[in-house]
N, C-alpha and C positions, 0 to 999 in steps of 0.2 A: 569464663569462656576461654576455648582452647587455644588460643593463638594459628590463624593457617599458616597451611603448607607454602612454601614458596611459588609454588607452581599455582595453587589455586587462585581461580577466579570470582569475584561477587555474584550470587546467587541467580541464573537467566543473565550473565555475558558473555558475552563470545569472543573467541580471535577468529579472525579473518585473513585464511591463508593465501599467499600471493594468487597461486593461480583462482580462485573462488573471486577473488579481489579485480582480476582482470575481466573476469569472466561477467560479473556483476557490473563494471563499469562500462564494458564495449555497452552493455544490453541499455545503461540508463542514458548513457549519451544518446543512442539512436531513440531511444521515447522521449527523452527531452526536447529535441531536433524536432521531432512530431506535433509535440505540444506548443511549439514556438512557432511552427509553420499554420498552427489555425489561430496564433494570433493570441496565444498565453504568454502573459513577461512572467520572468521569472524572479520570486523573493525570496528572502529568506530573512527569518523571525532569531531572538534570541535561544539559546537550551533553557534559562530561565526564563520563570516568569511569577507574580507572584499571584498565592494561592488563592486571595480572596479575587481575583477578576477571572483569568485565564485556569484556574485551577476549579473554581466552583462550577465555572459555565462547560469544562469540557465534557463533560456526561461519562468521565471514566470512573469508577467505583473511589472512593476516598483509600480503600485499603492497599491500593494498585500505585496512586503518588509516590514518588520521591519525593520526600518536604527535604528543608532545612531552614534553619534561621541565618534573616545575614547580619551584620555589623550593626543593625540599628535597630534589628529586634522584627523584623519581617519575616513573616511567614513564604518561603518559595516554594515552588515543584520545577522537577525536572519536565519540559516540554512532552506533556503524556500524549497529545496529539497533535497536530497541524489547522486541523477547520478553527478550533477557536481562536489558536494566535494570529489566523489571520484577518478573522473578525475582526480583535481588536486592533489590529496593521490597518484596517478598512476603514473604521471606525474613530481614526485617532491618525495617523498619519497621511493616512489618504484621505483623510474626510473630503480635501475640496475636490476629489479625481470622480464627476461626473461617473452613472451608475450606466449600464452595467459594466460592472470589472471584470477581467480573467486575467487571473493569476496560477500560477504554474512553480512547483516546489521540487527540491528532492530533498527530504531531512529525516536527520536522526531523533526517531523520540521513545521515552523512560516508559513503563509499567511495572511496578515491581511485583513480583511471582511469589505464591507459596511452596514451600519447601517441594511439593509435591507435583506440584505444576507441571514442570518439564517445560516452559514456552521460555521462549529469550524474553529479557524484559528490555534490549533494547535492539531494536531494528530499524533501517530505512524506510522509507515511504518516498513513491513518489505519487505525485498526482496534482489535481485541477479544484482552482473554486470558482464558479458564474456566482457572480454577484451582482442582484440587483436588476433580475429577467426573471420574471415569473410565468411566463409561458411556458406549456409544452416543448417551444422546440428547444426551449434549454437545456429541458431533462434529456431529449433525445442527443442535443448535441455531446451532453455528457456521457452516455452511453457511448455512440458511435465514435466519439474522441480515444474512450478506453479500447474499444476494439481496433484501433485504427494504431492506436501507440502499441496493444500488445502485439500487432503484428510485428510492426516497425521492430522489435525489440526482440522478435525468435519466437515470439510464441505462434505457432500455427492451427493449433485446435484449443478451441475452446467454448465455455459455455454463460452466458449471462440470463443467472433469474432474476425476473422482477416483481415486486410485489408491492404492495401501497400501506402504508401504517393506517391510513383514515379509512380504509375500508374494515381493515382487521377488526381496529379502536369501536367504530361502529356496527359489527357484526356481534363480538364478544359482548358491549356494553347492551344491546340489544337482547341477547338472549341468556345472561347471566346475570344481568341487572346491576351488577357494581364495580367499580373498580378492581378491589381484590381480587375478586374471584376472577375477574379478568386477567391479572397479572401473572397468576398460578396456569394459567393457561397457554396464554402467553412463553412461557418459563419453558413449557414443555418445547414448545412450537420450537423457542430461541436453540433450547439443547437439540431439536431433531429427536425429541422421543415420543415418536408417535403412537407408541403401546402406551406407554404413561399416557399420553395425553386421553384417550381412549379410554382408560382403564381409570381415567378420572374424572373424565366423561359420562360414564357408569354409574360411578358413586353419586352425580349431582341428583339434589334434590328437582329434577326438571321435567316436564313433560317428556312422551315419546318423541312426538313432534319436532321439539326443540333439543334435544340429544341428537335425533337423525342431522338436525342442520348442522351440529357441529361434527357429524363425521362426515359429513356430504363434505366440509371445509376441507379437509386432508385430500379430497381427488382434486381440488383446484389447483394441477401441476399441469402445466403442458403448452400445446399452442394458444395463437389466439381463441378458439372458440370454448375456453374455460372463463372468458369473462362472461358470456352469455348466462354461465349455470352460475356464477357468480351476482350478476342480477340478480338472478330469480332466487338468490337466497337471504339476501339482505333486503328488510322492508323498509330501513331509513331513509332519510331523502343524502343524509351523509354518505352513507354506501354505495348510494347508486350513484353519485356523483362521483367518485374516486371510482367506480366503473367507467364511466364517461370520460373519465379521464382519463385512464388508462387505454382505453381505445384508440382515444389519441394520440397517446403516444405511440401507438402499434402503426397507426399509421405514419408518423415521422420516422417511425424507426425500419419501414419500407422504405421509404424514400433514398433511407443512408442505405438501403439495400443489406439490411443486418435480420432480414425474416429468418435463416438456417441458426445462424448464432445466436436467438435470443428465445427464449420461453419466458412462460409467465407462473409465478410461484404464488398465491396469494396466502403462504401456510407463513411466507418467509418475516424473520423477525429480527434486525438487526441490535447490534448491543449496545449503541448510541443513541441514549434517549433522546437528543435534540431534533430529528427526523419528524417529519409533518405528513411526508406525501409520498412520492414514488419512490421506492427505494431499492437496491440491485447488489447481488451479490459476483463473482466469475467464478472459475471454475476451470482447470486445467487438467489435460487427462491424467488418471495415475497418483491424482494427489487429491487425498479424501479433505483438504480443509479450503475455505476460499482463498483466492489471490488477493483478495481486497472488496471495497465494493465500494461503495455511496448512495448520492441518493438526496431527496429535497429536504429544506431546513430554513424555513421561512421566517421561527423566532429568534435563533441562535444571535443577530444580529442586533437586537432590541435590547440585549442585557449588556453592552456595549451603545445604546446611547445612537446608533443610529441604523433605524429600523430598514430593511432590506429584506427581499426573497432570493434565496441560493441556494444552489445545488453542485456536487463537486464527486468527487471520486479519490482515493488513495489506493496505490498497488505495492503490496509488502514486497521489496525487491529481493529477500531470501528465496522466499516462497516459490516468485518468480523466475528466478535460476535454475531452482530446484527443479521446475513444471519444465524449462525447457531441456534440461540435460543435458545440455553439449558443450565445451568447451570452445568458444570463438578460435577462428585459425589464428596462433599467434606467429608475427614475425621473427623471423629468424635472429638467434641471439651469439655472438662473435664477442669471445675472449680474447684480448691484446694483453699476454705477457708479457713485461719486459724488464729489464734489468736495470741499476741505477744510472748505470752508465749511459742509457739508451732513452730515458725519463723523455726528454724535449723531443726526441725523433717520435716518438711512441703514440704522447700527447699528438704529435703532428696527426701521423696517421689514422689513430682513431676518430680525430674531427673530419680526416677526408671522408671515411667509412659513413659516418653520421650523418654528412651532409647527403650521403646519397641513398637514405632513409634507412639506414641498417642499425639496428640493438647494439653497441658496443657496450661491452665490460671493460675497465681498463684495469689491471693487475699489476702490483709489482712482486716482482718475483720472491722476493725474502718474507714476502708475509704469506706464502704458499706453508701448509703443513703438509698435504700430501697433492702432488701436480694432477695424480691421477686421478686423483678422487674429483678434485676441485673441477678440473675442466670436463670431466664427464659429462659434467649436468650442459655442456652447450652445443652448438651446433658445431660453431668452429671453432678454431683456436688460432692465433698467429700468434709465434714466439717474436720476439726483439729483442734479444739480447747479445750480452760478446761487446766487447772492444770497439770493434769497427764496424761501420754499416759493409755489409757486401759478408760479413764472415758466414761462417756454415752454419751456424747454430742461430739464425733466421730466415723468417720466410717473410717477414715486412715488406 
């Protein structure tokens, strides 16, 4: 194998250039603020963890892990997602901290990519877990919490779908009869290929009848009144409850006053198998992939030893920058050259500057290659140098 280049990077990582850097943190500080003000604490989990607990439960594909072995013959992964480690943070260190929880994150986690991929395999997340509220208005406060921090954060338009896995599971399972055949379906929905799916719809050995219900499934996008024809197409008593439900939450999701912001998707298929119930994807203008989503997860808690109902949300905070485009207004930034001779006066003055909230640089002058070039990049410049304080060749 070739030995890399200097300059290269491991396959989906990235560097993170200052200004991207600044621009990405103005935006998580003001949604973290947001998430803190409904009453989320904030944790943070190891980048390890190992592969048989937090690695088997997180429902990310085995091929996507970072393993490695440690010192004692353990199997680890890099942190591929947030919901399970803090399952087992729930489950094991918080065990005796009274249900329900909210918990509030911003972390780094691993997915390793194929050659072909193009995706980073490692990015921030921020986002929320309810743990241990199984009601409606959990899901809704999850919801409205997300729209409420993307504001807070620069994003001004955007779009949240929602759609329910128990409806899907018992729509599919109902008129295709198994699993599999479900999955392949399923597949389609997940990629958004709804000629494939249609054109494999076709090929089923199934009635007219029941072929029609599954294209009638693709128009179920839009306002609330797509749960109605969502009813009427599912005979289960599973189905129609997860309609029921979903109503529900349309109505809490009035209340948070999020009717313009929110549709309902019922085609929608998230790529997290631990998901039970309602689940949501965003949606920012100008950017064909989601910001993140969430959504309910009622067993994820169980294989961890202490059983709960949660729901949560994560927001890819690339993605997010990306969607809102602007560069926060940054403060203004003041070079202090000065000379050796000048060092203690220099030091002085940049701490006056500082204290009165200004970006100081402080430079000495012999480690300059070129003045010109160097001070370009700032707003201001003050020289200090020379002999004596008061000579010509400062403006201190």
């Amino acid at each position: 194998m070739a030995k890399p280049f200097m300059f290269e990077k491991p396959l989906g990582m990235r560097d993170t250039l200052p200004a991207l850097y600044k621009m990405q943190e103005a935006i998580s500080k003001k949604m973290l603020a947001e998430l803190e003000s409904w009453g989320y604490e904030r944790v943070q989990t190891p980048s390890l963890e190992y592969y048989e607990t937090v690695g088997e439960a997180s429902a990310i594909l085995d091929t996507q892990l970072f393993k490695l072995i440690d010192n004692h013959g353990k199997t680890l992964v890099l942190r591929p997602d947030m919901t399970a480690p803090i399952a087992r943070l729930v489950a094991s260190s918080m065990r005796a901290v009274p249900y329900p929880v909210r918990l509030a994150y911003q972390s780094t986690v691993f997915r390793a990519q194929q050659v072909e991929g193009g995706k980073p395999a490692e990015f921030e997340q921020i986002g929320v877990e309810l743990i241990g509220d199984p009601t409606v208005s959990a899901e809704a406060e999850s919801v409205a919490l997300l729209s409420s921090a993307l504001k807070k954060g620069g994003l001004e338009r955007f779009q949240v779908a929602i759609g329910h896995v128990g409806f899907l599971e018992a729509l599919l399972t109902e008129i295709v009869g198994n699993e599999e055949r479900a999955e392949t379906l399923r597949r389609y929905l997940y990629e958004k290929n709804y000629v494939g799916f249609r054109e494999h719809v076709k090929s089923l050995g199934l009635s007219s009848i029941d072929k029609g219900r599954l294209m009638r499934l693709l128009k179920l996008r839009g306002g609330v009144e797509v749960l109605e024809g969502a009813k009427e197409l599912t005979e289960s008593r599973a189905g129609k409850a997860a309609i029921a439900s979903l109503r529900e939450l349309s109505e809490a999701l009035e209340a948070h006053g999020l009717r313009e912001a929110v549709q309902f998707d019922l085609t929608l298929v998230l790529h997290m198998s631990y998901y039970t119930g309602s689940v949501f994807e965003v949606y920012g203008e100008a950017l064909g992939v989601p910001l993140g989503g969430g959504g309910r997860y009622d067993e994820l808690l169980s294989k961890f030893e202490r059983s709960g109902s949660a729901t949560g949300f994560g927001i890819r905070l690339d993605l997010l920058a990306e969607a809102i485009g602007r560069e926060p207004e940054a403060k203004p930034r003041v070079c202090l050259v000065f000379s050796k001779e000048r060092r203690a006066e220099a030091i002085a003055v940049a701490k006056e500057h500082r204290e009165r909230g200004k970006t100081v640089v402080l430079q000495d002058l012999s480690g300059i290659a070129s003045i010109d070039e160097m001070t370009g990049v700032y707003d201001d410049v003050i020289y200090c140098i020379g002999q004596t304080k008061g000579g010509g060749e400062t403006d201190a």
